[in-house]
KOLKEMAR-586693 format. One line per field, with one value per residue (C-alpha): residue number from 1; residue in three letters; x, y, z. Coordinates in pm, 1 decimal. Example, Ala and Ser with C-alpha at 12.3 -4.5 7.8 and 13.67 -1.06 7.14 Angstrom:
<sites>
num: 1, 2
residu: ALA, SER
xx: 1230.0, 1367.0
yy: -450.0, -106.0
zz: 780.0, 714.0
</sites>
This chain:
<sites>
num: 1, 2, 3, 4, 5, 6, 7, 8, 9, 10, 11, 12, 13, 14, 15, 16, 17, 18, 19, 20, 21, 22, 23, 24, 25, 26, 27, 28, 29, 30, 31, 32, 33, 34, 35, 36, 37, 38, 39, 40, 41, 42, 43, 44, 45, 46, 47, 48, 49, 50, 51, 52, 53, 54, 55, 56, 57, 58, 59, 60, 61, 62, 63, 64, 65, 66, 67, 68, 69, 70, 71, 72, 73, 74, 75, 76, 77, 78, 79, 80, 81, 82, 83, 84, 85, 86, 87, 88, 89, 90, 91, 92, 93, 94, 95, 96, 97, 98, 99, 100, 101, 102, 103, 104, 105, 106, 107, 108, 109, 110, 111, 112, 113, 114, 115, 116, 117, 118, 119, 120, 121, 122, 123, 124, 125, 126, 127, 128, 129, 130, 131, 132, 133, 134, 135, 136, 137, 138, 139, 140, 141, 142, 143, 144, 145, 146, 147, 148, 149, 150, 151, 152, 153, 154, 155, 156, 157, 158, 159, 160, 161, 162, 163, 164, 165, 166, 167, 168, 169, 170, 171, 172, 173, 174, 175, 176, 177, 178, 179, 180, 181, 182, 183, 184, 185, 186, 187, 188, 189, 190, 191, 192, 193, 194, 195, 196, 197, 198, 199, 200, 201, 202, 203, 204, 205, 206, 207, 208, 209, 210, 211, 212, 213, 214, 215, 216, 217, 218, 219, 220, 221, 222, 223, 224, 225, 226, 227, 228, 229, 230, 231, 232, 233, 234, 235, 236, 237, 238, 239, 240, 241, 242, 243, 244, 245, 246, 247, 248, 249, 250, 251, 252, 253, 254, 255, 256, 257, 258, 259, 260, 261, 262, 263, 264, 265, 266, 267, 268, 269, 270, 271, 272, 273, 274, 275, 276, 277, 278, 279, 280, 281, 282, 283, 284, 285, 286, 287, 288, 289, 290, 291, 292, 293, 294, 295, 296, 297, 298, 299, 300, 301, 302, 303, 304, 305, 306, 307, 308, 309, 310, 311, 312, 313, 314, 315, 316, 317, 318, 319, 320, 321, 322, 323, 324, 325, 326, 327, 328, 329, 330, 331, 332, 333, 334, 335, 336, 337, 338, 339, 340, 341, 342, 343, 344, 345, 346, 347, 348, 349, 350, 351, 352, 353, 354, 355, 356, 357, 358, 359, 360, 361, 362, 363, 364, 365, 366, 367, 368, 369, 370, 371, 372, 373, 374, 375, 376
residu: UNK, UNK, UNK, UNK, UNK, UNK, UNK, UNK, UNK, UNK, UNK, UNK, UNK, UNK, UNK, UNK, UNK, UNK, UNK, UNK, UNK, UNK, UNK, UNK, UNK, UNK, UNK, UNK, UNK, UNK, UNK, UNK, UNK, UNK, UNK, UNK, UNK, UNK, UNK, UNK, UNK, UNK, UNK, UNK, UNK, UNK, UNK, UNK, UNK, UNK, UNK, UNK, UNK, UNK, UNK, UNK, UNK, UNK, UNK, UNK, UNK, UNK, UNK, UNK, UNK, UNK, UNK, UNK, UNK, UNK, UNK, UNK, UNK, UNK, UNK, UNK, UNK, UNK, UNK, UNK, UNK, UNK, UNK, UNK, UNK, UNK, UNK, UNK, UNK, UNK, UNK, UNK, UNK, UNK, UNK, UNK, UNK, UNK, UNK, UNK, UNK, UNK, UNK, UNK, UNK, UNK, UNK, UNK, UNK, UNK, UNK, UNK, UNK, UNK, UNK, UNK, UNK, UNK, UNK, UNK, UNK, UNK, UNK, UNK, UNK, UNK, UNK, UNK, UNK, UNK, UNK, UNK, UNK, UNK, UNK, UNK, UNK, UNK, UNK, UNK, UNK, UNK, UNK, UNK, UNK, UNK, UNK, UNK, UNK, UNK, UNK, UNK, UNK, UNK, UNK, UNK, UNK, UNK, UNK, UNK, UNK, UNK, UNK, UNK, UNK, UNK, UNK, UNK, UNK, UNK, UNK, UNK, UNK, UNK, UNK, UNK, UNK, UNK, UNK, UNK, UNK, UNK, UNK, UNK, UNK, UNK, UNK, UNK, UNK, UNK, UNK, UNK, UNK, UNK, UNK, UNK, UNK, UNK, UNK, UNK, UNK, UNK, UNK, UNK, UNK, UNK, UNK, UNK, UNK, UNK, UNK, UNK, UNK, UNK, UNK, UNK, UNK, UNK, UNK, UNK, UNK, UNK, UNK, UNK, UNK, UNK, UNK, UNK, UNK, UNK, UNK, UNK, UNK, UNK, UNK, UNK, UNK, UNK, UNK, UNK, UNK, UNK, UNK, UNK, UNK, UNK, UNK, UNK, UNK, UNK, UNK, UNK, UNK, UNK, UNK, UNK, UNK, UNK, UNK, UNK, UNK, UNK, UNK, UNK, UNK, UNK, UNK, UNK, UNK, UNK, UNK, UNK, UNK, UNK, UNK, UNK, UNK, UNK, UNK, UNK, UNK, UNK, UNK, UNK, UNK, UNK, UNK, UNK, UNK, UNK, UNK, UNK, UNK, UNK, UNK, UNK, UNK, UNK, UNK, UNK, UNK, UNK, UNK, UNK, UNK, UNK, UNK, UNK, UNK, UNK, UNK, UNK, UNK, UNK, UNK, UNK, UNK, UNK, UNK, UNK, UNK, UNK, UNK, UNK, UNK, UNK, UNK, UNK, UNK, UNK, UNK, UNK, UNK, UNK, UNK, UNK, UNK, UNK, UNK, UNK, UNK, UNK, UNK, UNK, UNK, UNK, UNK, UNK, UNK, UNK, UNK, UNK, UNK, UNK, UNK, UNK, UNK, UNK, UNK, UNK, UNK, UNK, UNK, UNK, UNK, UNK, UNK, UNK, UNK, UNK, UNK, UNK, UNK, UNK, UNK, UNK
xx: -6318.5, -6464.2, -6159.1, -6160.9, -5899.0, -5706.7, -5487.0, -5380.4, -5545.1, -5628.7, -5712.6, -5394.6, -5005.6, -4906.2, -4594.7, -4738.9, -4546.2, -4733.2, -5021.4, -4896.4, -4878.7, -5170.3, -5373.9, -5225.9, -5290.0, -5634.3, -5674.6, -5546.8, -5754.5, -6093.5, -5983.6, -6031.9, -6340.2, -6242.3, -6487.1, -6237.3, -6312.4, -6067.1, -6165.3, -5948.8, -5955.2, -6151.9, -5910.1, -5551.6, -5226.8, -5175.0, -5540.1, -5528.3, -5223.8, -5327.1, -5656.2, -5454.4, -5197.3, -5363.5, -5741.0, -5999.5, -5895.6, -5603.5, -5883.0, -6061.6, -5771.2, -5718.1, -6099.7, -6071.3, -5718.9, -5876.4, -6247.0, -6209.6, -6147.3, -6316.6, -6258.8, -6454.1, -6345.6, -6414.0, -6417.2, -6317.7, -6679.1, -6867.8, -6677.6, -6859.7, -6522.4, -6775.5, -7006.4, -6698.5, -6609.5, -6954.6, -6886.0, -6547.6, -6329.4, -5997.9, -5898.1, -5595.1, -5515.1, -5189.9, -4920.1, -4990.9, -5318.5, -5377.8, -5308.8, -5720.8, -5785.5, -5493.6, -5553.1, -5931.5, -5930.9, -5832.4, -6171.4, -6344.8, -6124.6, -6181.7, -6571.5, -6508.8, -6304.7, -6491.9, -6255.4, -5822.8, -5695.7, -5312.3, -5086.3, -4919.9, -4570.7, -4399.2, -4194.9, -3886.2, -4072.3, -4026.0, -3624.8, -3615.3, -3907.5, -3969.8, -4176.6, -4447.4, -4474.5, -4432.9, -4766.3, -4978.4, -5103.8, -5098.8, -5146.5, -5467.9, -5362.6, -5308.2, -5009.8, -4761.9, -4678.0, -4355.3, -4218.0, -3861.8, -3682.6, -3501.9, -3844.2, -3977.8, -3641.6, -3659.6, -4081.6, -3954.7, -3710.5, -3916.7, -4217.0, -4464.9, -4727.3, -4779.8, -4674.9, -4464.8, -4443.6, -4183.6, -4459.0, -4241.3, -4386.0, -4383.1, -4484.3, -4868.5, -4808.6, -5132.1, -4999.7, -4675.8, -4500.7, -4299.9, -4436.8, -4179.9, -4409.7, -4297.1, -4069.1, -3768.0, -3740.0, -3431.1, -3176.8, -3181.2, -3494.5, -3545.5, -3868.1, -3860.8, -3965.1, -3683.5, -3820.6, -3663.3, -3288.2, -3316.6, -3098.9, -3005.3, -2574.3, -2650.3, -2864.0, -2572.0, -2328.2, -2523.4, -2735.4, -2690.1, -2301.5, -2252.0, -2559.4, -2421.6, -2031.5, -2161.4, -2384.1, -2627.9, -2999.2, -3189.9, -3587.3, -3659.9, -4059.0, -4166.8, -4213.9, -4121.9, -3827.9, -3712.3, -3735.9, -3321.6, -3282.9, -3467.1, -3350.2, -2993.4, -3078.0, -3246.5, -2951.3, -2747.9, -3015.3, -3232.9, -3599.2, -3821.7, -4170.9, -4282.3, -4566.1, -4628.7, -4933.2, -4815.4, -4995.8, -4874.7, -4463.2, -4440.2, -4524.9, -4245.8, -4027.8, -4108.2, -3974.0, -3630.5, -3357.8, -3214.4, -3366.5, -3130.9, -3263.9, -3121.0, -3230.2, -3314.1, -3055.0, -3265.1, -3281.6, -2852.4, -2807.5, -3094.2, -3304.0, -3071.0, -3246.2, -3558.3, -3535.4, -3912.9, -4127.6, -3896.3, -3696.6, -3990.5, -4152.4, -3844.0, -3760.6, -4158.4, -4173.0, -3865.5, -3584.0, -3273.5, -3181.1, -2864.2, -2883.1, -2660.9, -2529.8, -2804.4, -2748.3, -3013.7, -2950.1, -3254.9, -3142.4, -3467.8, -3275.5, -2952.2, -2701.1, -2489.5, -2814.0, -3181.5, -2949.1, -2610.2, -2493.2, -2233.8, -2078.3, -1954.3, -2016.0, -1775.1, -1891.5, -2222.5, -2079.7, -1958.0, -2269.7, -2441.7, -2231.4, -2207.3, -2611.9, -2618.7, -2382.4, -2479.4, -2805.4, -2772.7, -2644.0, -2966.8, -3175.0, -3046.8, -2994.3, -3387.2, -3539.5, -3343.2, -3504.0, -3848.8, -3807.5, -3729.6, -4005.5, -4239.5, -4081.7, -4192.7, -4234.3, -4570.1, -4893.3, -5017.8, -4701.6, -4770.1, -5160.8, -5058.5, -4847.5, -5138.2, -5353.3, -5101.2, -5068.2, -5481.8, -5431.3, -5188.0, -5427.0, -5680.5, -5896.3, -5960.4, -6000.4, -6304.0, -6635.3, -6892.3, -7115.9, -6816.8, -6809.8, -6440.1, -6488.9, -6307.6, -6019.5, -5978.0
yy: 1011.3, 1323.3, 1531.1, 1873.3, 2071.9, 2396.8, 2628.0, 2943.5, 3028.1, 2817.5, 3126.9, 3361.3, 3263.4, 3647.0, 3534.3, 3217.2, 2921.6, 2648.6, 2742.3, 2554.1, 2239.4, 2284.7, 2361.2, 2020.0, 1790.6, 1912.8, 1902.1, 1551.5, 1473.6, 1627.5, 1430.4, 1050.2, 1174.4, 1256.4, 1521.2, 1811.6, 2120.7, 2363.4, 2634.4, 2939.5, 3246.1, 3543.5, 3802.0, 3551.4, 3784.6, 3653.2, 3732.3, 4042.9, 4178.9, 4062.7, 4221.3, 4577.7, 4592.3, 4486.5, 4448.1, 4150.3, 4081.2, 3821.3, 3624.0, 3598.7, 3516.7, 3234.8, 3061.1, 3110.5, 2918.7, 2703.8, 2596.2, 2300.1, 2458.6, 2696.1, 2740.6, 2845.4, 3161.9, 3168.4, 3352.2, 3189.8, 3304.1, 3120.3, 2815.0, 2475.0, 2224.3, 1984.4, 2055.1, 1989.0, 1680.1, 1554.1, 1547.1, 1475.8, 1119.0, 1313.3, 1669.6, 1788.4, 2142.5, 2321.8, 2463.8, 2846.5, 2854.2, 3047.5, 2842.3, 2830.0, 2656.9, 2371.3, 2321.1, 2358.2, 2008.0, 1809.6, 1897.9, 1726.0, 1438.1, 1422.3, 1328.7, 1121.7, 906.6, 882.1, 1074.7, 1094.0, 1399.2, 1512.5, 1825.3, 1936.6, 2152.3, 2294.8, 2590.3, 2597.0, 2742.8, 2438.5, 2510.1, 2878.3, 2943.8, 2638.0, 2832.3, 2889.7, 2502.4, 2471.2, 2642.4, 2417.5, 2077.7, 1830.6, 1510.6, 1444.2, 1449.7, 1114.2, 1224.2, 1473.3, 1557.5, 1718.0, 1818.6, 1671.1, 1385.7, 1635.7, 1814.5, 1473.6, 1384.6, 1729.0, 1637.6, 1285.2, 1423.3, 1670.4, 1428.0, 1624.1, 1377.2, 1062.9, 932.2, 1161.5, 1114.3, 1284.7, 1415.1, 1659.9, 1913.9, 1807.5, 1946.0, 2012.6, 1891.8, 1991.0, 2362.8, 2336.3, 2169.8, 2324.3, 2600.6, 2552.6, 2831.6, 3048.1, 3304.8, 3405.2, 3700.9, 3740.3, 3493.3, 3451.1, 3447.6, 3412.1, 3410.8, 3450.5, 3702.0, 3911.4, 3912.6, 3868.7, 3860.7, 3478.2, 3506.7, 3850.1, 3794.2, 3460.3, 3619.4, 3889.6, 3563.5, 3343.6, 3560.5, 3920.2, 3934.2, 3664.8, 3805.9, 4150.2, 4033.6, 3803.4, 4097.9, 3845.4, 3968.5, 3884.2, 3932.0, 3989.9, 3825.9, 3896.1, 4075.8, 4261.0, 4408.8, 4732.9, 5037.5, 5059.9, 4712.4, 4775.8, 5074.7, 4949.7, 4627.6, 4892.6, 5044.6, 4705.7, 4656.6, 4405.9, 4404.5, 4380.7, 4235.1, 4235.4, 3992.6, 3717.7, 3486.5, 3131.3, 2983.5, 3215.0, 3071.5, 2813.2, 3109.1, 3302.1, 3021.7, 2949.6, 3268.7, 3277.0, 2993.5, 2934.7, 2984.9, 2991.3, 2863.2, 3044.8, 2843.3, 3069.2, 2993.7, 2792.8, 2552.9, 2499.2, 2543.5, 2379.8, 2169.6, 2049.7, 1799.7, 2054.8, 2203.3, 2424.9, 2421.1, 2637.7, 2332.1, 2146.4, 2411.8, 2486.8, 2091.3, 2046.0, 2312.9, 2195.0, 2504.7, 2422.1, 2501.8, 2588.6, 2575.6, 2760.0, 2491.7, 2305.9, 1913.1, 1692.0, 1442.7, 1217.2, 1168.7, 1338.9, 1456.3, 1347.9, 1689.2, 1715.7, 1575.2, 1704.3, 2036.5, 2188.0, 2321.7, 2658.1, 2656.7, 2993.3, 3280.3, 3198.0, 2874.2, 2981.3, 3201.8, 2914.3, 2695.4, 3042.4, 3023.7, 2669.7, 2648.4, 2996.2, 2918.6, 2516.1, 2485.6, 2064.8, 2060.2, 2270.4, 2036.0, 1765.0, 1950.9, 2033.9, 1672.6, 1501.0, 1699.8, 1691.7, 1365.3, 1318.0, 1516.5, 1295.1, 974.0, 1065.5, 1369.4, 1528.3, 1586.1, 1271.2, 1041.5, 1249.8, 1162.1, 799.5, 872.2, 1032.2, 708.4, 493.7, 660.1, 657.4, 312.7, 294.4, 503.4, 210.2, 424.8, 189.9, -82.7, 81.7, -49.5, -124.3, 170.6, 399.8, 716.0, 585.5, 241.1, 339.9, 568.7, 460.0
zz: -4642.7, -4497.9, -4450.0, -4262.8, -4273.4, -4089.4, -4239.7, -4274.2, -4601.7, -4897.3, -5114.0, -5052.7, -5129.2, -5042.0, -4864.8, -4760.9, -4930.9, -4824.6, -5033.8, -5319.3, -5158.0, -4969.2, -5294.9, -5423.6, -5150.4, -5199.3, -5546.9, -5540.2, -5260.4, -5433.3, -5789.3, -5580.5, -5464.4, -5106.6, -4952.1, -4810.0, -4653.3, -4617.7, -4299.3, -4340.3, -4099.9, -4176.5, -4137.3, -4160.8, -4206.6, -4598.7, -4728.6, -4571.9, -4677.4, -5059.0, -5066.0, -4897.5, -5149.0, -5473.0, -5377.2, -5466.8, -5817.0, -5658.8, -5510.2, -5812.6, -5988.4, -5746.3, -5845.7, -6178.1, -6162.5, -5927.8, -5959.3, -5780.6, -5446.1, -5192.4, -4859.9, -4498.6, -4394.7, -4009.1, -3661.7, -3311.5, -3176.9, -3495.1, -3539.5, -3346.0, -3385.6, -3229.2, -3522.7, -3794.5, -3613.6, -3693.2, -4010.9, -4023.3, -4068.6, -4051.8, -3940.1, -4013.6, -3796.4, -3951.2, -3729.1, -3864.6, -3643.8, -3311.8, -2983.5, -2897.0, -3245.0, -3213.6, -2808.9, -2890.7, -3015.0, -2701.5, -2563.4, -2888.0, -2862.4, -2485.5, -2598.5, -2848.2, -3106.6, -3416.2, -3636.0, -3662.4, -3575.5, -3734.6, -3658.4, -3999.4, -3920.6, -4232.1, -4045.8, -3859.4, -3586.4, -3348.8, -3297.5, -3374.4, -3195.9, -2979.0, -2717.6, -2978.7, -3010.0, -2654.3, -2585.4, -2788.1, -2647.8, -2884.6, -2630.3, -2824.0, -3155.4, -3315.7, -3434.9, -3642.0, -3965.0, -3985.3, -4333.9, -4298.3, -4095.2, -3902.1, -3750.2, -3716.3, -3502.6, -3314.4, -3260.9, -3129.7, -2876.0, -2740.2, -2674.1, -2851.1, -3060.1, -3008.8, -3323.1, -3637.2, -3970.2, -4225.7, -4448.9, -4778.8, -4945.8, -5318.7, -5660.0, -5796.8, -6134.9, -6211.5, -6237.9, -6243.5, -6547.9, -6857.0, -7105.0, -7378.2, -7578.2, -7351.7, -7510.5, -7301.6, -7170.3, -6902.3, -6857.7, -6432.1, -6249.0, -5870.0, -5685.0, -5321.1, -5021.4, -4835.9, -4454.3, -4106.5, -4224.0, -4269.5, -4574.4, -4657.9, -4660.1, -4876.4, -5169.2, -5207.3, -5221.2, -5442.2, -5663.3, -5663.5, -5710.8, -5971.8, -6189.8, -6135.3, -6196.6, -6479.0, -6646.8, -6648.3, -6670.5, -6318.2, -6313.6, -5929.1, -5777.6, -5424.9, -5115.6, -4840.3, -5002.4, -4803.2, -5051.5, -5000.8, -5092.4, -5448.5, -5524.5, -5497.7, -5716.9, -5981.9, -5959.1, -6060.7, -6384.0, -6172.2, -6312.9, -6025.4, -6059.8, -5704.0, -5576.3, -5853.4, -5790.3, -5706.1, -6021.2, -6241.5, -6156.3, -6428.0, -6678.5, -6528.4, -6503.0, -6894.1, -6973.5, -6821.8, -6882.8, -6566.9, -6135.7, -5824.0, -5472.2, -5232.5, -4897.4, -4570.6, -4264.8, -4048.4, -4360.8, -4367.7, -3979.7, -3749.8, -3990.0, -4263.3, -4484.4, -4553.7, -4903.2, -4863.9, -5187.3, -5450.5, -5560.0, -5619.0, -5789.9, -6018.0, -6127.3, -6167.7, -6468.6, -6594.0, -6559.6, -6467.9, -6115.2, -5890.1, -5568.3, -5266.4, -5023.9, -4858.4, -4724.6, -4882.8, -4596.5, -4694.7, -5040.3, -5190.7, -5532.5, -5672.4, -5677.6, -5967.5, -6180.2, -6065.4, -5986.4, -5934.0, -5607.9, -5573.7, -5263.1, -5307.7, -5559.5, -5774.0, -5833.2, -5864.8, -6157.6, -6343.7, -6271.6, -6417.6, -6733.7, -6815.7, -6810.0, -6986.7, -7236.9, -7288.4, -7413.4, -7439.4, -7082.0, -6959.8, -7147.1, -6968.7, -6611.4, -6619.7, -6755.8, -6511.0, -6217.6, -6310.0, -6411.7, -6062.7, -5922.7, -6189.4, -5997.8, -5591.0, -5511.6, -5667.1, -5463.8, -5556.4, -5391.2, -5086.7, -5078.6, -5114.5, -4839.7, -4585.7, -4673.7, -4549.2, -4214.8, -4223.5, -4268.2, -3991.4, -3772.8, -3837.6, -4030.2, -4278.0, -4084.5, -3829.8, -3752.1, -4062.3, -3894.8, -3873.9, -4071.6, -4079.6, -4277.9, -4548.8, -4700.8, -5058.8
</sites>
């Protein structure tokens, strides 16, 4: 297939989570010998933040890391969607895009039908924010791919799409696996961004108390952190590494012996079921991992097994010393969830997974003249 797709930015993970699996997909794509082209806007939020704080070198960084993969950077007054639709088999237009890029597309469709169109959603945006989803016409959109049962049900309800698929995020094992070379150097880390009070009382509860209570060394990765915030954590002994490129986590996992996932609110209160990228990350490089209280309602991961769960901060103190302190139990704690992520949930289970729904779009089964015949 000749697969175009719309995101925010293939080349910048600065606070932007979905990079990882968005790098995958493609990388998994590119390795079956699917054409993709990733278009990427000139000036999106991530990129330019990256290149203000710490200059070019990230982007560099990123090709080196990532040969494989280049992306379009556009502007709304030089991009012909008519043009990519020439081209293209399958476009795939990401929720993080401006309202004139997603509506854009009914006009294309309007004039023709020689190519599937999807609408990929992996924010909570659609109940926090449903307004923002509200403004976007998706009526010619062959359908939706929401990252979770629960956004597929709240997609469903609502009417929007024709048809939606639960579509997970899922591990590039590519990049991420264990680095048992890795020397350790703290016993706790947690990577994550602070931002819009999504989680602010539950990162005291479940990772800054029992690491402070527990004297347990905590290496810090992210942004956004208000200067008050990290002063006080410096305060507590908390090592704080700031912005840490996404391909450069299984090193930094490697080096510590245990990782907490601390899930924002929306994620416990208004799409349960949704557990984001960190826990795939985490089980896919093989540390072990504790998790605050989140409800895997779909069954992705078996709790108790793939990871442990604190339900308060005392429990996540004992969860903290039992992996600490066991070293057999770790072991076993951290095969047992990549083995899972190994099982169904990499980047190549979820590429199976979009050729089925081509398949079930009929892409596979168009005209001999079609630039759709196949999907292989």
């Amino acid at each position: 297939m000749n697969i175009a797709m719309f995101y925010h930015s293939l080349v910048s993970d600065w606070n932007h989570g979905n990079a990882h699996f968005l790098r995958g997909i493609v990388s998994e794509l590119i390795s079956r010998g699917h054409e993709v082209t990733v278009y990427e806007p000139v000036n999106a939020w991530s990129r330019w933040n990256l290149v203000e704080r710490h200059g070019p070198r990230p982007i560099e960084e990123f090709h080196q890391a990532y040969p494989e993969l280049t992306s379009i950077p556009y502007q709304q007054d030089d991009l012909d969607l008519a043009e990519v639709a020439d081209e293209a088999d399958l476009v795939i237009v990401h929720e993080w895009n401006e309202d004139w890029l997603i509506n854009g597309w009914n006009k294309i469709r309007a004039q023709r039908a020689d190519f599937r169109l999807l609408f990929h959603d992996t924010h909570h945006r659609a109940v926090s924010d449903p307004n923002a989803i509200g403004r976007v016409n998706l009526s010619a959109y062959d359908g939706v791919l929401a990252f979770g049962e629960v956004l597929r049900e709240v997609y469903r309800a609502k009417g929007w799409g024709q048809s939606v698929w639960t579509w997970h995020e899922a591990a590039d094992v590519r990049m991420f696996q264990p680095m048992p070379d890795q020397a350790k150097e703290t016993d706790l880390i947690w990577i994550g961004n602070w931002g819009d009070d999504e989680r602010t009382q539950e990162l005291e509860e479940f990772l800054f108390r029992p690491a402070r209570e527990l004297g347990t060394r905590l290496k810090l990765h992210g942004v956004r952190y208000p200067e008050s915030v990290l002063e006080r954590l410096a305060a507590q002994g908390v090592e704080y590494g700031g912005w840490l490129p996404n391909f450069k986590v299984p090193q930094a996992f490697a080096r510590a012996r245990v990782t907490v996932h601390v899930p924002r609110r929306p994620y416990t209160r208004i799409l349960q079921g949704i557990p984001t990228i960190r826990p795939f990350e985490a089980m896919a490089c093989g540390i072990p991992l504790i998790c605050a209280p989140w409800n895997d309602r779909e069954q992705l991961f078996t709790p108790g097994q793939d990871y442990l769960v604190a339900h308060d901060s005392e429990d996540m103190k004992r969860h903290l010393h039992n992996v600490l302190n066991d070293q057999d139990f770790a072991r076993e704690l951290a095969e047992h969830g990549r083995n899972t992520i190994l099982s169904r949930h990499t980047c190549a289970h979820r590429i199976d997974e979009l050729l089925e729904i081509c398949r079930t779009l009929a892409v596979a089964e168009s005209g001999p003249h079609s630039k759709l015949a196949t999907v292989g």
